[in-house]
NUTOR-403624 format. One line per 4 residues: number of its first residue (from 1); their letters; for each residue z, x, y of N, C-alpha, C, O. Coordinates in nm, 4 decimals. Layout:
BEGIN
NUM) A) Z X Y Z X Y Z X Y Z X Y  ...
This chain:
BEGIN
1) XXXX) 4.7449 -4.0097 -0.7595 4.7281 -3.8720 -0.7188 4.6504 -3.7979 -0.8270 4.6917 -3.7709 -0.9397  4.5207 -3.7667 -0.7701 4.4274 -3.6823 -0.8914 4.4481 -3.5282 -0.9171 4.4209 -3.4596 -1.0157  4.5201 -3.4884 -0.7639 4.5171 -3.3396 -0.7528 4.5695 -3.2419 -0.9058 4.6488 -3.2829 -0.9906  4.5119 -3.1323 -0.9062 4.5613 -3.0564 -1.0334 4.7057 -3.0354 -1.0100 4.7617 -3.0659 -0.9047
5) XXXX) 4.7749 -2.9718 -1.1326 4.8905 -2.9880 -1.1106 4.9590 -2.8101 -1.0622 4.8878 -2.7181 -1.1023  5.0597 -2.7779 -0.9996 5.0742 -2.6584 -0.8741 5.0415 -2.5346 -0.9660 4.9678 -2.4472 -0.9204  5.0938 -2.5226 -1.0962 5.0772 -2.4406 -1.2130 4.8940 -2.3423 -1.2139 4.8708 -2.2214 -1.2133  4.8049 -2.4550 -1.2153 4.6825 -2.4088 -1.2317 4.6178 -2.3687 -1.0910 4.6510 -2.4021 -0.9773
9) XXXX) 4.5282 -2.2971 -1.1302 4.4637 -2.2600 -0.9726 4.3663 -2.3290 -0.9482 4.2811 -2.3690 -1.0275  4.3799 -2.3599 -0.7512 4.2946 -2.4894 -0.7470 4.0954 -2.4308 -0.7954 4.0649 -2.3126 -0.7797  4.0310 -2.4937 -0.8284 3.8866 -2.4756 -0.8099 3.8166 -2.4232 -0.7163 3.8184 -2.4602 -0.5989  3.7499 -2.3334 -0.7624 3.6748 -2.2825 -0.6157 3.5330 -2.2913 -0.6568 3.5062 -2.2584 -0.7723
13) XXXX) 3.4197 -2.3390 -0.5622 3.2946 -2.3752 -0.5784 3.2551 -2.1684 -0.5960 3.3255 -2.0735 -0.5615  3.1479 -2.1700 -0.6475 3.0902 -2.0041 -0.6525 2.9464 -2.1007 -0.6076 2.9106 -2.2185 -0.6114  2.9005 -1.9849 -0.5697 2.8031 -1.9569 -0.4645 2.6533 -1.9738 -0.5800 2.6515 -1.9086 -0.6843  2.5836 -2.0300 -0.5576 2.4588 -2.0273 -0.6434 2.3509 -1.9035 -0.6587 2.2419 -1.9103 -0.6020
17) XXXX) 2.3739 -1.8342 -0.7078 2.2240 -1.7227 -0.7081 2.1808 -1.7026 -0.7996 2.2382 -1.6670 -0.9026  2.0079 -1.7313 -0.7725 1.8939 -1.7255 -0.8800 1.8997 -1.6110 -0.9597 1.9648 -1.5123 -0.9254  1.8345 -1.6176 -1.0663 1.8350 -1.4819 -1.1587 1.7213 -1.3674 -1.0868 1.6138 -1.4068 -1.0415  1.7461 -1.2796 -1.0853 1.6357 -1.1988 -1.0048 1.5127 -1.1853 -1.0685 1.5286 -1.1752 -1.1901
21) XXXX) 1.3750 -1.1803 -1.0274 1.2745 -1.1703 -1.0279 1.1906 -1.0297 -1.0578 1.1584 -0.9408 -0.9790  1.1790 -1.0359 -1.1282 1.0851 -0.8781 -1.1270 0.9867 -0.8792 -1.0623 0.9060 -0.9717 -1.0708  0.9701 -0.7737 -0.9803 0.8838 -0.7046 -0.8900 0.7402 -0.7924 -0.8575 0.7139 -0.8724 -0.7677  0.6534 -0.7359 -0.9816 0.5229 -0.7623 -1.0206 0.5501 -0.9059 -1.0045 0.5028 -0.9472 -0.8986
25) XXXX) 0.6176 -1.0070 -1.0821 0.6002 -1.1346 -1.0766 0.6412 -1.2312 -0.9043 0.6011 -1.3423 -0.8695  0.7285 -1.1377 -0.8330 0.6951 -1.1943 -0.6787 0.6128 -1.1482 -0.5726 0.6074 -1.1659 -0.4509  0.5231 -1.0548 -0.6955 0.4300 -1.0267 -0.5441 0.2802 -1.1179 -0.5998 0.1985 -1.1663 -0.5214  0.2704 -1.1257 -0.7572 0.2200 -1.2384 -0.7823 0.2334 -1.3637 -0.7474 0.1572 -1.4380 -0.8093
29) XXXX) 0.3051 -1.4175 -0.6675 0.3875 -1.5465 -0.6443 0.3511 -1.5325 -0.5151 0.4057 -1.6218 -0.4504  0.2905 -1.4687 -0.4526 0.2480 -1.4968 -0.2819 0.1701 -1.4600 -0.2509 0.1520 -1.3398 -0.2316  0.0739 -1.5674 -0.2294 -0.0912 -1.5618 -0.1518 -0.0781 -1.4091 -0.0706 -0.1252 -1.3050 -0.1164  -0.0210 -1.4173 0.0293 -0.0421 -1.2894 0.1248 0.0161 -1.1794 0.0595 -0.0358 -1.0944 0.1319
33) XXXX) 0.0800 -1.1164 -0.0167 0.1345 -1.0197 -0.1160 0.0595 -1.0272 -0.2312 0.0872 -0.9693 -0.3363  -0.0283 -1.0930 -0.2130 -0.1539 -1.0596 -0.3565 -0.2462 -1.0037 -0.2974 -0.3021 -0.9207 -0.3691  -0.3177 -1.0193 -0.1234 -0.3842 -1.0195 -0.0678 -0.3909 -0.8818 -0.0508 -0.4861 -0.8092 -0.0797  -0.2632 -0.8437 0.0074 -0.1873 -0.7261 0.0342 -0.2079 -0.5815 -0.1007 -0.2556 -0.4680 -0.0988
37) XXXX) -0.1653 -0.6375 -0.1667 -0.1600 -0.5163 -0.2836 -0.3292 -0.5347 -0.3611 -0.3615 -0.4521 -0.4464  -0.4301 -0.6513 -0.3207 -0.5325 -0.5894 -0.4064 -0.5856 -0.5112 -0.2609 -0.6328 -0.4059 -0.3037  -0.5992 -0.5107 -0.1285 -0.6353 -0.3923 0.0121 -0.5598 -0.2389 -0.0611 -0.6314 -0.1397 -0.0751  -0.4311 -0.2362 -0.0974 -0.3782 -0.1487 -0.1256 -0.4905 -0.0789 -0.2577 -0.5479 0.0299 -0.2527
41) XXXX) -0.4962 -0.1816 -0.3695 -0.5323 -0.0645 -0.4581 -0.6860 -0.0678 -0.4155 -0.7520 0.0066 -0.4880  -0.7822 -0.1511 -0.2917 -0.8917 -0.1066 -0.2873 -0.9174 0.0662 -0.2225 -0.9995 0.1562 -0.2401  -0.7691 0.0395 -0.1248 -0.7708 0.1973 -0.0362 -0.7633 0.2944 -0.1548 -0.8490 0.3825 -0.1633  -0.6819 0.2856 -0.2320 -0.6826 0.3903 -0.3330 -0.7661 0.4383 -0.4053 -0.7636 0.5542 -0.4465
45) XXXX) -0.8983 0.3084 -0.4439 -0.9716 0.3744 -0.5373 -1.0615 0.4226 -0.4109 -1.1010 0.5357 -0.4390  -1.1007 0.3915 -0.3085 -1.1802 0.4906 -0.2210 -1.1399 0.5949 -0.1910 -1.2199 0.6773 -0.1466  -0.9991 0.6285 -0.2050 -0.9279 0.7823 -0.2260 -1.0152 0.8441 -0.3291 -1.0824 0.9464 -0.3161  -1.0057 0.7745 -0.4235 -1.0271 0.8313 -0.5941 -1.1875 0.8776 -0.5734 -1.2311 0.9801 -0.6260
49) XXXX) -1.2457 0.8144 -0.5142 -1.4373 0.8152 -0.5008 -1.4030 0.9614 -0.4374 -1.4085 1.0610 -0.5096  -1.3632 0.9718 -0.2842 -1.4032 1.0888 -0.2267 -1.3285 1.1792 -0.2389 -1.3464 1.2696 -0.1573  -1.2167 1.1987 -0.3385 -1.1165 1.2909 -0.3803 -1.2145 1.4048 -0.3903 -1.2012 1.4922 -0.3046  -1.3384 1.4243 -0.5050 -1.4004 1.5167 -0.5588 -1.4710 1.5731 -0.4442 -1.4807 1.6950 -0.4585
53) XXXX) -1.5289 1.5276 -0.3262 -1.5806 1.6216 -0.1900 -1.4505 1.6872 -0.1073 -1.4480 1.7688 -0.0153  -1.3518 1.6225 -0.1732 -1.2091 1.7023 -0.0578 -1.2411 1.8809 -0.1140 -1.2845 1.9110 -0.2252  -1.2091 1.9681 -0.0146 -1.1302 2.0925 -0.1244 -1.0422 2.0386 -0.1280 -0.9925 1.9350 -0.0839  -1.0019 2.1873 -0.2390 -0.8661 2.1526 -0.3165 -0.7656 2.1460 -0.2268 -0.6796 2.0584 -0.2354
57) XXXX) -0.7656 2.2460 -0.1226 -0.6218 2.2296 -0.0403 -0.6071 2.1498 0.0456 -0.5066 2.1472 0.1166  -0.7190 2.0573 0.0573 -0.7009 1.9102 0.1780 -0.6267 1.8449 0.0860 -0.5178 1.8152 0.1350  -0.6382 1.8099 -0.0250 -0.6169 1.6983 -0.1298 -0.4770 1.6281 -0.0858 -0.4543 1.5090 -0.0644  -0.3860 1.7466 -0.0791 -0.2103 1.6977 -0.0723 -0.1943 1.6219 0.0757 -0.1089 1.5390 0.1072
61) XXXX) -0.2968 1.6731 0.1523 -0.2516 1.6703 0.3371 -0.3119 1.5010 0.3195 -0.2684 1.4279 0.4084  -0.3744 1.4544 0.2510 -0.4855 1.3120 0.2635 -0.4080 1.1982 0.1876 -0.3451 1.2147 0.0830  -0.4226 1.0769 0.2583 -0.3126 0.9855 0.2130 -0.4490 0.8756 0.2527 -0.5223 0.8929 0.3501  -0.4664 0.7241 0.1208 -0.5158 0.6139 0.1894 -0.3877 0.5295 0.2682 -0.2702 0.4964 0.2523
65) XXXX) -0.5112 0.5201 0.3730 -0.4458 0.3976 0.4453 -0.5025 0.3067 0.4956 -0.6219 0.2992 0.4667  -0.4345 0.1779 0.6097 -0.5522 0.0776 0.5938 -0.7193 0.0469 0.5563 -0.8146 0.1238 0.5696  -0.7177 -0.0513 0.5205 -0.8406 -0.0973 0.4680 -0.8845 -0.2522 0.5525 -0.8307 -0.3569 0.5165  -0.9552 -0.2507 0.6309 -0.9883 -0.3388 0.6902 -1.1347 -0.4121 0.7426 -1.2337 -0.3391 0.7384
69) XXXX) -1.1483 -0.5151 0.7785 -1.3205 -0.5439 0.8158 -1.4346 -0.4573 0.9135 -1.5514 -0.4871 0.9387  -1.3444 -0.3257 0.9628 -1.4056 -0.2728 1.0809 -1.3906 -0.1258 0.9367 -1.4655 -0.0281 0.9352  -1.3143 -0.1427 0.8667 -1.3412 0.0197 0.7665 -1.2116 0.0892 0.7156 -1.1108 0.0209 0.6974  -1.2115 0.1726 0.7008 -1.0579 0.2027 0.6274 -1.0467 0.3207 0.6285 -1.1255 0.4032 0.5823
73) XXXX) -0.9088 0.3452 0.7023 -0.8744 0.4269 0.7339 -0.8183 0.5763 0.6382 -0.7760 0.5347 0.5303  -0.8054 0.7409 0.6466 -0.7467 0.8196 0.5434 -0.6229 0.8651 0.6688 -0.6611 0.9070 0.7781  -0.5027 0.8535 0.6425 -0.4076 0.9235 0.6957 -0.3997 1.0525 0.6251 -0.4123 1.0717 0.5042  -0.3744 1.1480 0.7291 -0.3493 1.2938 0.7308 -0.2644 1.3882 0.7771 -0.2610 1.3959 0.9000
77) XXXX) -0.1898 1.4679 0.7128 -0.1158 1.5369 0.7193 -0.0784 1.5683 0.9019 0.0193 1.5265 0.9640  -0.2235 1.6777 0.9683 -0.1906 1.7428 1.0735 -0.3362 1.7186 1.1634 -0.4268 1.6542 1.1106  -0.3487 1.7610 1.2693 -0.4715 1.7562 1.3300 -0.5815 1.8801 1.2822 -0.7008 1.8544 1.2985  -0.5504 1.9916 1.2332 -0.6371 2.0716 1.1653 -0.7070 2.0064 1.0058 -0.8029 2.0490 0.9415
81) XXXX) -0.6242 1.9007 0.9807 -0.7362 1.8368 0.8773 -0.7999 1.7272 0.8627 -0.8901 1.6858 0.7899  -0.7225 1.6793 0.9631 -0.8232 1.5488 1.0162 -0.9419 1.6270 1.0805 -1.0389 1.5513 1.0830  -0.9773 1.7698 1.1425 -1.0455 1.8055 1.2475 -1.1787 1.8684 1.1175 -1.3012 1.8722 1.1291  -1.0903 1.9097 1.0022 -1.1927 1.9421 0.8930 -1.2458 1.8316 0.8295 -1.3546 1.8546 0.7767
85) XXXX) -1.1948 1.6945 0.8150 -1.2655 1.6120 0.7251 -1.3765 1.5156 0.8500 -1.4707 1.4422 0.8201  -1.3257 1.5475 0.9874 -1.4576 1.4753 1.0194 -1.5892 1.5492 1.0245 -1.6958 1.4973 1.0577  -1.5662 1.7187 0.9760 -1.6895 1.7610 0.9862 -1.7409 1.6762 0.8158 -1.8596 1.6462 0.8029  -1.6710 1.6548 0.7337 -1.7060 1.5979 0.5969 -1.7418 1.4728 0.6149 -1.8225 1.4477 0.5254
89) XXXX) -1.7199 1.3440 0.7080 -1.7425 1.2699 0.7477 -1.8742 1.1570 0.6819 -1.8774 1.0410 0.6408  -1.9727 1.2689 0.7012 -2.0825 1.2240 0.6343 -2.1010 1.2201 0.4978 -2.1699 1.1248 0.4614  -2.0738 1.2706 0.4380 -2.0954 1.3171 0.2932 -1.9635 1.2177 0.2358 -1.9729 1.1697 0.1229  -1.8519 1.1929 0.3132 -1.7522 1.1134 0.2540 -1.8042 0.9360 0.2120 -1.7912 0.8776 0.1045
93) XXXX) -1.8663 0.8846 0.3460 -1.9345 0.7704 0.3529 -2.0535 0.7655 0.2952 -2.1026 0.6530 0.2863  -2.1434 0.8977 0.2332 -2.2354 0.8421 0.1720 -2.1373 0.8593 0.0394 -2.1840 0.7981 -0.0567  -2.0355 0.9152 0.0159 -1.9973 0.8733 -0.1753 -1.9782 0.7207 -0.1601 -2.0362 0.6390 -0.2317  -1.8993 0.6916 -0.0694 -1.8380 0.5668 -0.0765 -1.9753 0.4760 -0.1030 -1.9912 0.4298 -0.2160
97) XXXX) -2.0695 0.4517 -0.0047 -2.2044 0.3695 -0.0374 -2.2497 0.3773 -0.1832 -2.2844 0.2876 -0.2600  -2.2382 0.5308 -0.2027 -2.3273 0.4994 -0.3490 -2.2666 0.4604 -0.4299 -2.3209 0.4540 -0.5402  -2.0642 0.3956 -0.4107 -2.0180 0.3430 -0.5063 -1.9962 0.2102 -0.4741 -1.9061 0.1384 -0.5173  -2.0995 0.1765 -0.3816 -2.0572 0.0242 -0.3760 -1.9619 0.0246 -0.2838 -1.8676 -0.0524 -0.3022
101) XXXX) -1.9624 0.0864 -0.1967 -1.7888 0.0921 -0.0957 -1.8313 0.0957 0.0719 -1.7481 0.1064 0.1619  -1.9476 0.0867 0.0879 -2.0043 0.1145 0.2154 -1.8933 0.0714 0.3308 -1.8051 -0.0140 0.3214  -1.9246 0.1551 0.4393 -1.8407 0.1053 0.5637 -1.7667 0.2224 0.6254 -1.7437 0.3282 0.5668  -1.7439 0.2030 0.7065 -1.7131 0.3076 0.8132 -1.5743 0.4156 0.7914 -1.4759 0.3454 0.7682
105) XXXX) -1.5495 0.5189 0.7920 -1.3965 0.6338 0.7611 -1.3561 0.6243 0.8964 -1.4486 0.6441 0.9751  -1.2403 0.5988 0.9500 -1.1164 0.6393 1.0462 -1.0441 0.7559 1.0016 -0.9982 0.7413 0.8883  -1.0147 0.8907 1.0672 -0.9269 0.9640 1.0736 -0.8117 0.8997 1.1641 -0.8223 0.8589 1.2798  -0.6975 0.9012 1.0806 -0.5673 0.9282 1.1560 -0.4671 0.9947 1.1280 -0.4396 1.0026 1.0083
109) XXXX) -0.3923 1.0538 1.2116 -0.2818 1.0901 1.1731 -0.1601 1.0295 1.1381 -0.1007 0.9581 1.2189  -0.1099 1.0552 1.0045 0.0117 1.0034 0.9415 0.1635 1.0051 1.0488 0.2013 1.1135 1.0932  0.2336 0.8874 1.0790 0.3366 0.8742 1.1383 0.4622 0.9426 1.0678 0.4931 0.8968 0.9578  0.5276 1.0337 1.1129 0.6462 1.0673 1.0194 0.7530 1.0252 1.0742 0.8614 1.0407 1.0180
């Protein structure tokens, strides 16, 4: 008879869990989450290019969002500023060209 003796408490298996991972190092760790966050910071710096043609009071209402093979999109606050930046439209896509960013602006409105 190997069993422990009634005194001690029997063994209990615990559950295996990895040490956690920081952030940065699992989104480094996956092809499609690398893919993912360099679209992300490309939307951003095309924020950053046409920030300086926004006025000042569009600035807060304007959000990047997708970035894709057909063009990339700016989410927006309300329909009165999506209705002002497509008169900007033009002048937005030529900053982007002259920084090397060519390709088409989508207005949409932000989902809340």
């Amino acid at each position: 008879m190997s069993s422990a003796p009634r005194y001690l408490a029997p063994k209990t298996l615990r559950a295996s869990v990895p040490d956690p991972m920081p952030m940065a190092q699992a989104l480094r760790a996956h092809e499609g989450l690398v893919r993912l966050g360099e679209r992300l910071e490309a939307s951003r710096r095309r924020l950053r290019v046409i920030t300086p043609a926004l006025p000042g009071n569009l600035i807060a209402s304007v959000q990047p969002g997708p970035l894709d093979e057909e063009g990339w999109s700016l989410l927006v606050a309300n329909a009165a500023v999506a209705a002002k930046l497509r008169h900007l439209l033009p002048r937005l896509e030529a900053l982007l060209a002259q920084a090397g960013l060519p390709g088409r602006i989508r207005i949409k409105l932000a989902q809340k």
